[in-house]
MOPAC internal coordinates of N, CA, C and O (Angstrom, degrees):
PM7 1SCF
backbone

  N    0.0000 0     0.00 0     0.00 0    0    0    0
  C    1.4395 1     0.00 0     0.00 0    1    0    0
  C    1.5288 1   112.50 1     0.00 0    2    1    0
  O    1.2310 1   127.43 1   136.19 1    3    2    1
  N    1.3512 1   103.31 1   -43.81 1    3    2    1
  C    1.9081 1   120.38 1   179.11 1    5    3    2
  C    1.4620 1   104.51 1   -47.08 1    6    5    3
  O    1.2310 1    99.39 1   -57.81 1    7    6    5
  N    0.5959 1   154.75 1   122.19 1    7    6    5
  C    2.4213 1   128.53 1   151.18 1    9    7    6
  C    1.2437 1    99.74 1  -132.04 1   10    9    7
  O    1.2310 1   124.16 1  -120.57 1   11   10    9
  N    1.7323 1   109.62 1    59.43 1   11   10    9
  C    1.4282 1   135.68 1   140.42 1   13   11   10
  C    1.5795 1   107.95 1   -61.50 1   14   13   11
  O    1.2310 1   120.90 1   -29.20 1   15   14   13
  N    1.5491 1   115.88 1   150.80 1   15   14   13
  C    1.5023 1   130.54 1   168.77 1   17   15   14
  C    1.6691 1    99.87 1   -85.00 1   18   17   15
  O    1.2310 1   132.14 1   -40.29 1   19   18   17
  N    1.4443 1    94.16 1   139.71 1   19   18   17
  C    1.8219 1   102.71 1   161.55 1   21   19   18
  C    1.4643 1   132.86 1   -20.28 1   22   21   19
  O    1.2310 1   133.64 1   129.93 1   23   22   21
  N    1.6004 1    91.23 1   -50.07 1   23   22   21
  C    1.7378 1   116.17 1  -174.38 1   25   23   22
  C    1.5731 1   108.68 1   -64.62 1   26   25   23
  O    1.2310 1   124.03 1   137.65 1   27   26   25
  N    1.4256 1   109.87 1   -42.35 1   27   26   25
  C    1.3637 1   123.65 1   172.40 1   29   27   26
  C    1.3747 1   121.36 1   -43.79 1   30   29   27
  O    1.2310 1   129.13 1   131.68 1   31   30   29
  N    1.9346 1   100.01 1   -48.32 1   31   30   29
  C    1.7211 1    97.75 1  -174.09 1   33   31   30
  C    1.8024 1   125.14 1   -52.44 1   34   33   31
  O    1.2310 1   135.77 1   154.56 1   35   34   33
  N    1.0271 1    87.08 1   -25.44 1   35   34   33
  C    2.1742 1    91.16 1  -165.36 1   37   35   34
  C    1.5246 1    92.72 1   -86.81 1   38   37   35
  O    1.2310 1   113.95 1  -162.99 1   39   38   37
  N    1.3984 1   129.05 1    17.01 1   39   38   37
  C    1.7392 1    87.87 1  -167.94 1   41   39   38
  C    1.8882 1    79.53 1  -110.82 1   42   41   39
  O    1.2310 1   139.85 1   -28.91 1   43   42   41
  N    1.8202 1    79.10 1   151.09 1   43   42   41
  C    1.2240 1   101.11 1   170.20 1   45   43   42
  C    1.8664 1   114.31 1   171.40 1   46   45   43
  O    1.2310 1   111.15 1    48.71 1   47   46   45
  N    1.0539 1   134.26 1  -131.29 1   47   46   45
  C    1.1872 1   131.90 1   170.00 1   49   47   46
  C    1.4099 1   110.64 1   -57.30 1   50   49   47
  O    1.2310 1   123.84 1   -65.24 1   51   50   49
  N    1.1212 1   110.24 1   114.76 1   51   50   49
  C    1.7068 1   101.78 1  -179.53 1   53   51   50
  C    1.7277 1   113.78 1    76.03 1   54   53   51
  O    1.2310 1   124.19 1  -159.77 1   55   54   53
  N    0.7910 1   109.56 1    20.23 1   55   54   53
  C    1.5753 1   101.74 1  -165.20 1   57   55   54
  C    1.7991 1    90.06 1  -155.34 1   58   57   55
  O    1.2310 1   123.35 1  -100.93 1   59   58   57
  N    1.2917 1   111.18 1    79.07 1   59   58   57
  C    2.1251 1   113.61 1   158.59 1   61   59   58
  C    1.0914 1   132.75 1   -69.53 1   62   61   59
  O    1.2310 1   114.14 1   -58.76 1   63   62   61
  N    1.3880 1   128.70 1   121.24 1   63   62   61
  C    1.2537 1   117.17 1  -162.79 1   65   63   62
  C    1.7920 1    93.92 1   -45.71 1   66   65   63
  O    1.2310 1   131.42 1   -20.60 1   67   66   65
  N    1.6205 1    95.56 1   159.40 1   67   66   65
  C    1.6505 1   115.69 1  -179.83 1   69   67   66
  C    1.3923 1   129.69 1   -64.53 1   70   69   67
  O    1.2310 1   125.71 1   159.61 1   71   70   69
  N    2.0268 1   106.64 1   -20.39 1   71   70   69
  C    1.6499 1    90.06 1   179.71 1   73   71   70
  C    1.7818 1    88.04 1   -89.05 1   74   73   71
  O    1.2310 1   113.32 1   163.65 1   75   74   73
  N    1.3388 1   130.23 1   -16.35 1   75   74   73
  C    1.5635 1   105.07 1  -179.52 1   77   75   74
  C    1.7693 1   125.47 1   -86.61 1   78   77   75
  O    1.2310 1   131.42 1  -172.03 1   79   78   77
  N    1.4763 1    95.57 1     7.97 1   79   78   77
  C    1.9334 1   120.18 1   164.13 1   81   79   78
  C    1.6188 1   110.61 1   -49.57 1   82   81   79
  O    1.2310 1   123.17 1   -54.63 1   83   82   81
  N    1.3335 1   111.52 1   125.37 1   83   82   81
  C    1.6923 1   108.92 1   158.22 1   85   83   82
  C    1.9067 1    99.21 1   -37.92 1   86   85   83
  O    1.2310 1   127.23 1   -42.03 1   87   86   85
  N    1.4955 1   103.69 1   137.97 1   87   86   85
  C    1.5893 1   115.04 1   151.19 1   89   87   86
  C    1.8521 1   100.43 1   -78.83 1   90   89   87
  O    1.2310 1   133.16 1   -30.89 1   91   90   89
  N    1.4065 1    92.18 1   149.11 1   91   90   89
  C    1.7983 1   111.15 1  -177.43 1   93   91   90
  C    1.4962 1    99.61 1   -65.52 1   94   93   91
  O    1.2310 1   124.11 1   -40.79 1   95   94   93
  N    1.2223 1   109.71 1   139.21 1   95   94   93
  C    1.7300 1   121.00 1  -153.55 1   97   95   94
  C    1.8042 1   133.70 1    37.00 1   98   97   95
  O    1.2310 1   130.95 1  -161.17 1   99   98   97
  N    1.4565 1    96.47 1    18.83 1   99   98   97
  C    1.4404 1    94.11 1   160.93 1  101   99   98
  C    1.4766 1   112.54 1   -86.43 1  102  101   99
  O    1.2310 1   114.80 1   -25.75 1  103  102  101
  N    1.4807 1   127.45 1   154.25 1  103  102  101
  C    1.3317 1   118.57 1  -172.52 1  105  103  102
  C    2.1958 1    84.64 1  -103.56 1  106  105  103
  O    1.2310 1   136.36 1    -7.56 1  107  106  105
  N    1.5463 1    85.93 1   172.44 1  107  106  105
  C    1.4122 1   122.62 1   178.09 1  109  107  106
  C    1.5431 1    97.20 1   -72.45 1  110  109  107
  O    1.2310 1   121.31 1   132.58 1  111  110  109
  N    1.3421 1   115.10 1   -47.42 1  111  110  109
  C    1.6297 1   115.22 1  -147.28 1  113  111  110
  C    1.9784 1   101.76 1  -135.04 1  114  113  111
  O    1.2310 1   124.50 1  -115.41 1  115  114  113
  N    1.2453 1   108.96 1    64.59 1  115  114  113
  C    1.1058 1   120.56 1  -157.24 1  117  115  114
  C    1.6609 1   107.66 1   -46.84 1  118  117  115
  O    1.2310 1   113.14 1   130.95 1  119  118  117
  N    1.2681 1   130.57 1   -49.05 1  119  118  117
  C    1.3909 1   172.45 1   144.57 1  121  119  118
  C    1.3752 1    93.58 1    -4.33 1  122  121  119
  O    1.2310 1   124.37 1   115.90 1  123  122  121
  N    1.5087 1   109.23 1   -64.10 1  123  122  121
  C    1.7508 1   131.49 1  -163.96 1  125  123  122
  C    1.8289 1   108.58 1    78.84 1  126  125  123
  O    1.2310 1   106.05 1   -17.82 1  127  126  125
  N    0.7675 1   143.50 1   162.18 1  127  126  125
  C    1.1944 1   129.11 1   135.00 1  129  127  126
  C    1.2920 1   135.88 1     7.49 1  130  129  127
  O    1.2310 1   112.48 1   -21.53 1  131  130  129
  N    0.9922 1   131.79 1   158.47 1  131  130  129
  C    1.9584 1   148.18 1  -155.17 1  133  131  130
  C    1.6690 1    85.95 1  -131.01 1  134  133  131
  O    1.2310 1   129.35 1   -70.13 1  135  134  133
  N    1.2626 1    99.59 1   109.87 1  135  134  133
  C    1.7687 1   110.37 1   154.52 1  137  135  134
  C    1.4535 1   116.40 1   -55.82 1  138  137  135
  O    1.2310 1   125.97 1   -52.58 1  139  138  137
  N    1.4485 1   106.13 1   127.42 1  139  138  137
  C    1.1191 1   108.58 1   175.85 1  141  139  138
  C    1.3147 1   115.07 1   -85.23 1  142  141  139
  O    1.2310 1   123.52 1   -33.31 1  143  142  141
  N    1.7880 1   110.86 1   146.69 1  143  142  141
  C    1.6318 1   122.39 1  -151.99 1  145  143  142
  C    1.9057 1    83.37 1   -89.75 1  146  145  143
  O    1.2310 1   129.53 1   -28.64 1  147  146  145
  N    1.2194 1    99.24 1   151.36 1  147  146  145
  C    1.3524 1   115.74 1   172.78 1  149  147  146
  C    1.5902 1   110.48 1   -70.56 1  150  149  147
  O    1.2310 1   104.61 1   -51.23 1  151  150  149
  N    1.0869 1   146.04 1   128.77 1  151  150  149
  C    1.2656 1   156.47 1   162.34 1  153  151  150
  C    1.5370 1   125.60 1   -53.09 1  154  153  151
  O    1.2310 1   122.09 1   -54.15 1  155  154  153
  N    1.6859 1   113.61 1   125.85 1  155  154  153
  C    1.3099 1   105.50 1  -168.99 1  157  155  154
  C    2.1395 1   136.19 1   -42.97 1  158  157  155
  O    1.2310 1   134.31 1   171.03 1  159  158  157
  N    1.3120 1    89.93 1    -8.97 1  159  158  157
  C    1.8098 1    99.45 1  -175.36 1  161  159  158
  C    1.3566 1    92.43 1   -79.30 1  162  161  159
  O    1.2310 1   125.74 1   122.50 1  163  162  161
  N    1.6241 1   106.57 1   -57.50 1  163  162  161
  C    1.4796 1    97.35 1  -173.11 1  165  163  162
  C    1.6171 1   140.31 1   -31.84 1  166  165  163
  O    1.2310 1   134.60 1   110.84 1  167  166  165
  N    1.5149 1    89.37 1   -69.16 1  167  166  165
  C    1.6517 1   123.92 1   157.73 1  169  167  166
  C    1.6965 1   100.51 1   -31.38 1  170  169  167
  O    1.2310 1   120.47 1    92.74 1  171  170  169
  N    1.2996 1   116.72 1   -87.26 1  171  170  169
  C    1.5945 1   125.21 1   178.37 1  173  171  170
  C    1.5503 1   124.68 1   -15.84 1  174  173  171
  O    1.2310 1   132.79 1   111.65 1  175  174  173
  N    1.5687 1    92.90 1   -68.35 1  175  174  173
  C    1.8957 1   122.80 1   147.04 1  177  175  174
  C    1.6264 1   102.74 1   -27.03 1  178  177  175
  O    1.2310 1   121.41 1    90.09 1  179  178  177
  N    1.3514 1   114.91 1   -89.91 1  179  178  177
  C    1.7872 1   101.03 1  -158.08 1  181  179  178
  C    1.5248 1    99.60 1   -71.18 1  182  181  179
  O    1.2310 1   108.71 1   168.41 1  183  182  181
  N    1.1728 1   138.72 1   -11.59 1  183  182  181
  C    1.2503 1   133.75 1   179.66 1  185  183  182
  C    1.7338 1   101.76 1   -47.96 1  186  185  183
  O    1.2310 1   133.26 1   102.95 1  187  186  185
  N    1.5828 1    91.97 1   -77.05 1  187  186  185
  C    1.1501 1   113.67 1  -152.89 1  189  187  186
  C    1.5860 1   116.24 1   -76.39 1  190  189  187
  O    1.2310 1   118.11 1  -176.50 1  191  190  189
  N    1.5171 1   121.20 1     3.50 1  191  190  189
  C    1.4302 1   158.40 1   179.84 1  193  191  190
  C    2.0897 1    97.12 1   -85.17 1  194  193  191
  O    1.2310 1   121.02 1   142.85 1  195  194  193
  N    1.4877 1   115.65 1   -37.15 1  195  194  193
  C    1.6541 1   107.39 1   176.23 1  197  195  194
  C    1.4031 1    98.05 1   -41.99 1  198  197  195
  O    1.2310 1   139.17 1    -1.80 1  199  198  197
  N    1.3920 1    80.44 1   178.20 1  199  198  197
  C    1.4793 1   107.64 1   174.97 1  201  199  198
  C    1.7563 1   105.39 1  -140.97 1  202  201  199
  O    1.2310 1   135.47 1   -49.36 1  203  202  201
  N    1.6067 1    87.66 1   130.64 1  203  202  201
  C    1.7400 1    86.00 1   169.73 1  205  203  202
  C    1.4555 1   105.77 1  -132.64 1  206  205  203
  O    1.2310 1   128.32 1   -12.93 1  207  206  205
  N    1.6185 1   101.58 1   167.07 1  207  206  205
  C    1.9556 1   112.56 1  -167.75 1  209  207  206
  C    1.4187 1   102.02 1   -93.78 1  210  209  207
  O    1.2310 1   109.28 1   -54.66 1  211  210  209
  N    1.3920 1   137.69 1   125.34 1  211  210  209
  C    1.2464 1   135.92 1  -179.11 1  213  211  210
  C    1.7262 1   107.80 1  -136.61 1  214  213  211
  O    1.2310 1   130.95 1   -40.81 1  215  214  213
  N    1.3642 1    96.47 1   139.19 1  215  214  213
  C    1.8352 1    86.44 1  -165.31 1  217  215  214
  C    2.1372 1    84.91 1   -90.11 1  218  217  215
  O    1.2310 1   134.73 1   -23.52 1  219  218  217
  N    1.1833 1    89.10 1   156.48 1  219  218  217
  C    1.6770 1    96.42 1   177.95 1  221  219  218
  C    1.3376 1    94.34 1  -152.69 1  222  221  219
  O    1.2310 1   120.83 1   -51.16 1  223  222  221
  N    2.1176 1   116.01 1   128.84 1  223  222  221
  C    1.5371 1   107.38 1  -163.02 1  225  223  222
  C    0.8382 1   136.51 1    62.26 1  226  225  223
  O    1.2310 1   119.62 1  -177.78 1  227  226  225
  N    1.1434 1   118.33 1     2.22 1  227  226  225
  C    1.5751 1   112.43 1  -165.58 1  229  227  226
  C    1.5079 1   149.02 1   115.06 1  230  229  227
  O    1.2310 1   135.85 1   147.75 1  231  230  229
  N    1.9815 1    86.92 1   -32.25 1  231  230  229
  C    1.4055 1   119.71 1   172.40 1  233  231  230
  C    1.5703 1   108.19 1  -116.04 1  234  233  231
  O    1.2310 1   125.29 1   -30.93 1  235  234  233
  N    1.7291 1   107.45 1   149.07 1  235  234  233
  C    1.5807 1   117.65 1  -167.54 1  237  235  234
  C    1.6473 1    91.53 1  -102.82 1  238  237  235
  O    1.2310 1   133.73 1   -51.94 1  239  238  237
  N    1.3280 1    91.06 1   128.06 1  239  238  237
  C    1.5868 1   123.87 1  -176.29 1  241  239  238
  C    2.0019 1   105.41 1  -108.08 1  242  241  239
  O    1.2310 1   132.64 1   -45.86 1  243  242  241
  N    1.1147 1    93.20 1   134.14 1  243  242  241
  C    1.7340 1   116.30 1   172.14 1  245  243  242
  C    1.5847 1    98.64 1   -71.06 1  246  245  243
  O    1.2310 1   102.05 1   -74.01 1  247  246  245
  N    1.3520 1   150.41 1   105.99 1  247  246  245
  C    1.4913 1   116.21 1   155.69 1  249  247  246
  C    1.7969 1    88.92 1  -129.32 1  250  249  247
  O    1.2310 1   132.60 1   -11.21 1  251  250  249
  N    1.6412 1    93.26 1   168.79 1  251  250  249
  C    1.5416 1   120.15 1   172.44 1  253  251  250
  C    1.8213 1    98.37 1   -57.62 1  254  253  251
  O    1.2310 1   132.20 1   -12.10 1  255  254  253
  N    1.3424 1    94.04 1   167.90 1  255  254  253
  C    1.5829 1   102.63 1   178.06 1  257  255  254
  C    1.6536 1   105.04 1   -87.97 1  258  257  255
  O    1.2310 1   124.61 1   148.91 1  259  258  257
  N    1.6054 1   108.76 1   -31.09 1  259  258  257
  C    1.2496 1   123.01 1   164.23 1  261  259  258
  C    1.7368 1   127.41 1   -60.73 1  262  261  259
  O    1.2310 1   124.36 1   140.80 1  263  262  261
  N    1.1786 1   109.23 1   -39.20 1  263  262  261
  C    1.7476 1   130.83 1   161.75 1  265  263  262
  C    1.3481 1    95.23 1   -44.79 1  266  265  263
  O    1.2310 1   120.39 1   113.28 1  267  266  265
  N    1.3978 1   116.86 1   -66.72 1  267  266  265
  C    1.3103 1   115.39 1  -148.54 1  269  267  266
  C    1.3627 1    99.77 1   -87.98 1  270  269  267
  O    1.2310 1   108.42 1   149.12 1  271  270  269
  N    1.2554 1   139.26 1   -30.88 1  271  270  269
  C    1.4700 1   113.76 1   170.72 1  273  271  270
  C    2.0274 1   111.96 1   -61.08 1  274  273  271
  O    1.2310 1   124.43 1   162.14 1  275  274  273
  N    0.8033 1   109.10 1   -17.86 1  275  274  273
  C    1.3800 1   117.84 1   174.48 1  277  275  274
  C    1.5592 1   125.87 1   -47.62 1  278  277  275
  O    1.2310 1   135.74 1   126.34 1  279  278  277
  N    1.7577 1    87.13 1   -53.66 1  279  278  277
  C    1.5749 1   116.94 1  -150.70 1  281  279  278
  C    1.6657 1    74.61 1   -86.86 1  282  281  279
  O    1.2310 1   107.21 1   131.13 1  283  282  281
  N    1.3803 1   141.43 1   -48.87 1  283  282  281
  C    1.0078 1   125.22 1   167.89 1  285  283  282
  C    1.7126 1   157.06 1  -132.90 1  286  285  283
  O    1.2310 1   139.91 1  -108.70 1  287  286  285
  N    1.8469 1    78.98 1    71.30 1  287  286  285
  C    1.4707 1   127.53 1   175.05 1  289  287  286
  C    1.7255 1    96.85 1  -100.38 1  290  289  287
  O    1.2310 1   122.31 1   130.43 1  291  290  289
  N    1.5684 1   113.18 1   -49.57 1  291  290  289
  C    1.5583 1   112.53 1   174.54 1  293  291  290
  C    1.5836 1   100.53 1   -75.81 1  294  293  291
  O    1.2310 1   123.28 1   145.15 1  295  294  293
  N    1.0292 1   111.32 1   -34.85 1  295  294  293
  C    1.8191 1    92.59 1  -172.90 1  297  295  294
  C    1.6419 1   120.49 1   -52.76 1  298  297  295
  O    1.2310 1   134.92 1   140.09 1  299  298  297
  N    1.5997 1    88.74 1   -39.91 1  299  298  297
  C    1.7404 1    98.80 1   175.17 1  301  299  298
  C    1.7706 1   123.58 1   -83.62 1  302  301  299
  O    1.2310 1   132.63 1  -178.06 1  303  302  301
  N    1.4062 1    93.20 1     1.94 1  303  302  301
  C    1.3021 1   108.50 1   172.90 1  305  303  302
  C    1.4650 1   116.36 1   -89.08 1  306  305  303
  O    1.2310 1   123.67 1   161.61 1  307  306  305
  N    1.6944 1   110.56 1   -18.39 1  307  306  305
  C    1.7260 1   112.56 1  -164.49 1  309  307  306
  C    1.1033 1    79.66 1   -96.62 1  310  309  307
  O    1.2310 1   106.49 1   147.84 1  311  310  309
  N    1.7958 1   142.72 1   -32.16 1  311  310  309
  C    1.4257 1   118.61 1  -152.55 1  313  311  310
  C    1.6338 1    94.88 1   -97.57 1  314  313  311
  O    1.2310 1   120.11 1   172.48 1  315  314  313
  N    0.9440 1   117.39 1    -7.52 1  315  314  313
  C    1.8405 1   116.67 1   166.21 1  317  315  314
  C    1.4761 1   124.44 1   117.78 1  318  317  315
  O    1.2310 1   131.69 1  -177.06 1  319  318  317
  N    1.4451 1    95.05 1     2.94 1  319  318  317
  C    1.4458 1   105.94 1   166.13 1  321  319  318
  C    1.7642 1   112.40 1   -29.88 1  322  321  319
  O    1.2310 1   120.28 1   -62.14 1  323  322  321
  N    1.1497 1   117.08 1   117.86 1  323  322  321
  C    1.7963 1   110.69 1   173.24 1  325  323  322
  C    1.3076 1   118.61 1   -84.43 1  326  325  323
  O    1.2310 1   116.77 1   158.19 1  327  326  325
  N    1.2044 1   123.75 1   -21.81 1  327  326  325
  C    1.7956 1   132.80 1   169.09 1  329  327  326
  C    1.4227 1    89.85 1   -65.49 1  330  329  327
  O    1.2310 1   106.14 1   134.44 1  331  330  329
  N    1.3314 1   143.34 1   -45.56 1  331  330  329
  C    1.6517 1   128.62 1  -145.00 1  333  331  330
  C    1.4125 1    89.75 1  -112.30 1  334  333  331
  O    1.2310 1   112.04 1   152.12 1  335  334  333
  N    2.0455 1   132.62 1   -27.88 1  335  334  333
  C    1.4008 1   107.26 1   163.65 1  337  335  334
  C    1.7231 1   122.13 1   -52.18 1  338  337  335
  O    1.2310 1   128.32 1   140.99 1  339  338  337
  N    1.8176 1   101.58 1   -39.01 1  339  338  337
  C    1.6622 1    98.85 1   174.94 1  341  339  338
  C    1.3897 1   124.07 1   -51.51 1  342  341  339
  O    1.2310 1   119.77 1   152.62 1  343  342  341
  N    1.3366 1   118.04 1   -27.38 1  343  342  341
  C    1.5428 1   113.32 1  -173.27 1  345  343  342
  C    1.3902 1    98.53 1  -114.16 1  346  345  343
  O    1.2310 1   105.05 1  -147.25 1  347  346  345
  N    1.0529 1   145.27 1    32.75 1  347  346  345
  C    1.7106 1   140.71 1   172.11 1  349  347  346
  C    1.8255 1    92.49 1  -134.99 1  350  349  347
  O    1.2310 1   107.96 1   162.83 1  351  350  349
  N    1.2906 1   140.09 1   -17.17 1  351  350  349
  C    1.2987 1   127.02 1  -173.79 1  353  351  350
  C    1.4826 1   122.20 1  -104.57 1  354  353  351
  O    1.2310 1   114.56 1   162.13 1  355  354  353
  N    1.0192 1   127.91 1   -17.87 1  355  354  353
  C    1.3585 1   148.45 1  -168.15 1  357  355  354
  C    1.8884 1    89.32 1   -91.98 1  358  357  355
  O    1.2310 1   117.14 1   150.37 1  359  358  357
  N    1.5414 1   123.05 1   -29.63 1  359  358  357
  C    1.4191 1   117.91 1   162.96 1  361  359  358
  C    1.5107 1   121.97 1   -81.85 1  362  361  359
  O    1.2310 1   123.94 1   158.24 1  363  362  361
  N    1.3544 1   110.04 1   -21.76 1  363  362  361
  C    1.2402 1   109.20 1   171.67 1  365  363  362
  C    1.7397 1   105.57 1   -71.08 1  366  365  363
  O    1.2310 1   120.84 1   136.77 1  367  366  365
  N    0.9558 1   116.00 1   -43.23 1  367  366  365
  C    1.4447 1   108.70 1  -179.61 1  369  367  366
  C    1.4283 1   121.56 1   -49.92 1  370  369  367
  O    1.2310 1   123.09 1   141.45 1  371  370  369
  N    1.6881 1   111.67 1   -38.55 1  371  370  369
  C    1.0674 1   121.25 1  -152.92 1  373  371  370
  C    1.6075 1    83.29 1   -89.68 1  374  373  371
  O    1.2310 1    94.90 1   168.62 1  375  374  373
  N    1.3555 1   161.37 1   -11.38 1  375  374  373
  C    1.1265 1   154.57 1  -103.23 1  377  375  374
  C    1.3429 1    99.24 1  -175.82 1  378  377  375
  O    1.2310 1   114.90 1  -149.28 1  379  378  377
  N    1.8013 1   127.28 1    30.72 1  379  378  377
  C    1.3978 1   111.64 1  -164.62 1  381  379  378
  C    1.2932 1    92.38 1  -110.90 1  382  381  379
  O    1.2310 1   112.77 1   -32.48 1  383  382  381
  N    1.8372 1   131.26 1   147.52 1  383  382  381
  C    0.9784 1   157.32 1  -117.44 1  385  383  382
  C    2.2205 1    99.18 1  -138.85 1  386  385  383
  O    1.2310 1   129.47 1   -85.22 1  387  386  385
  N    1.1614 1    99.36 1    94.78 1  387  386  385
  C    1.6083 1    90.93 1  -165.44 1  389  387  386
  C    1.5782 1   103.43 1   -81.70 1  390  389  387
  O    1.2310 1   112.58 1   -60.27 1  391  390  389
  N    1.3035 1   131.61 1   119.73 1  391  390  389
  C    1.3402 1   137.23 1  -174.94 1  393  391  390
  C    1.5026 1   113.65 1   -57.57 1  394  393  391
  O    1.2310 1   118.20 1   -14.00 1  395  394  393
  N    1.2075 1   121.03 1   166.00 1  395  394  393
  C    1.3953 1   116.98 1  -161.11 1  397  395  394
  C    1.5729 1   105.18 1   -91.47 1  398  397  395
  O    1.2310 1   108.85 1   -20.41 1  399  398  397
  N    1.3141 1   138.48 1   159.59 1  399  398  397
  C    1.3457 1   138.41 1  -169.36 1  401  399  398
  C    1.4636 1   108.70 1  -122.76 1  402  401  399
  O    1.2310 1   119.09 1   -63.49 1  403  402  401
  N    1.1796 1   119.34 1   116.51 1  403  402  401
  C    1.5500 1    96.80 1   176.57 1  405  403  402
  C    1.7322 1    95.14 1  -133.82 1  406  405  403
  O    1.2310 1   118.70 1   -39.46 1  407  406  405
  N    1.4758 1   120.08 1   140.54 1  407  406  405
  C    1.5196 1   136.16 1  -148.51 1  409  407  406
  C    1.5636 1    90.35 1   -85.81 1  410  409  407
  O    1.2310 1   121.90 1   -34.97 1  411  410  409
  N    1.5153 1   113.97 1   145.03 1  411  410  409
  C    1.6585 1    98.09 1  -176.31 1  413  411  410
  C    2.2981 1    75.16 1  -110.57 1  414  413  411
  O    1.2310 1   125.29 1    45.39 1  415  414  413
  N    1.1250 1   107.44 1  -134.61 1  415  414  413
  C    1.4256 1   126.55 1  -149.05 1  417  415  414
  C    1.4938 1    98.93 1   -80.09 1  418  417  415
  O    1.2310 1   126.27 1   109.08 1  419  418  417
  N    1.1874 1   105.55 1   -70.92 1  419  418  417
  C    1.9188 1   129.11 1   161.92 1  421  419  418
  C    1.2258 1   114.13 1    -7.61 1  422  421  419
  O    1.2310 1   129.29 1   113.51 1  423  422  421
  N    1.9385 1    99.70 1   -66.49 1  423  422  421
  C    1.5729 1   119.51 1  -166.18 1  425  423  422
  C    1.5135 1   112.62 1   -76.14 1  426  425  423
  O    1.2310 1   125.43 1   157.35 1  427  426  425
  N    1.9088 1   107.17 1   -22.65 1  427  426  425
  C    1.4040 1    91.80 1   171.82 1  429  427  426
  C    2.0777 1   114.28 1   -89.75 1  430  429  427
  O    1.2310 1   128.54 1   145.07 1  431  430  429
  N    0.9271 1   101.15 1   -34.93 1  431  430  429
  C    1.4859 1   110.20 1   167.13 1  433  431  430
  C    1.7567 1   105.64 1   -32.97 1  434  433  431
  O    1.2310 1   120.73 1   124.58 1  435  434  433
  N    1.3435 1   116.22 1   -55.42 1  435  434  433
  C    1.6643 1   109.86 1  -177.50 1  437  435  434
  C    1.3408 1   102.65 1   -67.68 1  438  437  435
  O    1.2310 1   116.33 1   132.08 1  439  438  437
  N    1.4914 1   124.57 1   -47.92 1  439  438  437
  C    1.5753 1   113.00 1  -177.60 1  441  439  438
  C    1.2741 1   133.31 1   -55.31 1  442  441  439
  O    1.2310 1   125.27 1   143.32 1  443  442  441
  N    1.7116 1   107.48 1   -36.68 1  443  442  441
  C    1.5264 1   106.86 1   169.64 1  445  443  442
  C    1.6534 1   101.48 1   -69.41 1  446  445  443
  O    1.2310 1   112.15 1   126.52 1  447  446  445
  N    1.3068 1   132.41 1   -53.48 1  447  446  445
  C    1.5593 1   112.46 1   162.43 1  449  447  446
  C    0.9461 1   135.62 1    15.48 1  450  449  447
  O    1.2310 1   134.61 1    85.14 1  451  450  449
  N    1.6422 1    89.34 1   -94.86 1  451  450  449
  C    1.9098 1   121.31 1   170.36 1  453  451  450
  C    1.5765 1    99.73 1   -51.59 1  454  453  451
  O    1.2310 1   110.62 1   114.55 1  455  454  453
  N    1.1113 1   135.23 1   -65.45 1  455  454  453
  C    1.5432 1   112.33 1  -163.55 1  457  455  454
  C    1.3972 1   107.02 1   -67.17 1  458  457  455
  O    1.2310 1   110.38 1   150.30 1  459  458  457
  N    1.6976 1   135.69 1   -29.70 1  459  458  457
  C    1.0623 1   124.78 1   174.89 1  461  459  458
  C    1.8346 1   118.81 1   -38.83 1  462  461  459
  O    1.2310 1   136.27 1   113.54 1  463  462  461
  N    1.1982 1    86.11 1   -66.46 1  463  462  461
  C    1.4330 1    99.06 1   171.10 1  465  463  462
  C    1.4722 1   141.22 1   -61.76 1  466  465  463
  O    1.2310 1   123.63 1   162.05 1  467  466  465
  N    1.2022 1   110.65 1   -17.95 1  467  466  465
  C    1.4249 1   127.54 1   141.27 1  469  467  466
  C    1.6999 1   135.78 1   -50.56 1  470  469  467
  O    1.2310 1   132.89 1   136.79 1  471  470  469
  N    1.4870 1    92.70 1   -43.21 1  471  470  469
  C    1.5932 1   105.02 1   163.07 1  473  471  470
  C    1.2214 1   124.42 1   -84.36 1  474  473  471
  O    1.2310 1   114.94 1   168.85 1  475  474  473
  N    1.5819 1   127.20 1   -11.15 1  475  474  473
  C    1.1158 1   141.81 1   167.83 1  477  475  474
  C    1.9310 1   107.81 1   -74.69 1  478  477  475
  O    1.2310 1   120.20 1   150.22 1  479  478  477
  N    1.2186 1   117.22 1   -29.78 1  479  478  477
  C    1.3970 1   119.03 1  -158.28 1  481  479  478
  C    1.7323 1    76.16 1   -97.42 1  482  481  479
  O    1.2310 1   120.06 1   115.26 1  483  482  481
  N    0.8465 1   117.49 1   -64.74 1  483  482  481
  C    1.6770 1   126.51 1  -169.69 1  485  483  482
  C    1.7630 1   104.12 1   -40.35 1  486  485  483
  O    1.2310 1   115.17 1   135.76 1  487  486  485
  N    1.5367 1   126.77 1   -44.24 1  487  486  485
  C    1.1855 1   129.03 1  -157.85 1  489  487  486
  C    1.8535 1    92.66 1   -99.44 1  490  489  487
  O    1.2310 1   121.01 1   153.20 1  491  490  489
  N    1.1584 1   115.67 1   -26.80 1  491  490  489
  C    2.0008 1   123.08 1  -163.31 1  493  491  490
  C    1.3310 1    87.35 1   -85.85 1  494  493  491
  O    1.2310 1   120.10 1   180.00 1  495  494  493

């Protein structure tokens, strides 16, 4: 009664008819995947990681590409640039260097003081 083809019988859940079957070593995703693009830090990172030759004095110096925007971000900062004082001073602040203290005669005279009196409140 059927006068279905062979190929016909299996299809069903899991089972596609055979001419719409992967062929044996054809892939699914011929293409493969889309490389993923490197991200702007990265990029920035090895950019700014070169190295270039710059004579300074007289003599040729190795520096980073990053060094050297540095070296002259302050350069344009000593000659008075006001865009490069805004971004070179706000680090000096953050970057200030507290000088060393050392007590002359005076300064130790108040300290034995203060602890005198400390052991007095501590022992009264």
């Amino acid at each position: 009664m059927d006068e279905r083809t062979p190929e016909y019988d299996e299809v069903g859940y899991k089972k596609p008819p055979k001419h719409t079957q992967w062929k044996p070593g054809q892939s699914g995703n011929p293409k493969g995947r889309p490389k993923k693009s490197k991200d702007f830090e990265k990029l920035l990172d090895a950019e700014l990681s070169q190295t270039l030759r710059i004579m300074e004095n007289g003599e040729a110096r190795t520096l980073s590409k990053r060094e050297l925007i540095i070296k002259t971000l302050v350069t344009d900062a000593l000659k008075g640039d006001l865009r490069a004082l805004k971004l070179v001073l706000p680090f000096l602040v953050n970057q200030r260097v507290v000088e060393g203290f050392e007590p002359d005669a005076g300064d130790q005279a108040a300290l034995e003081r203060i602890v005198a009196q400390l052991k007095e409140v501590s022992d009264g």
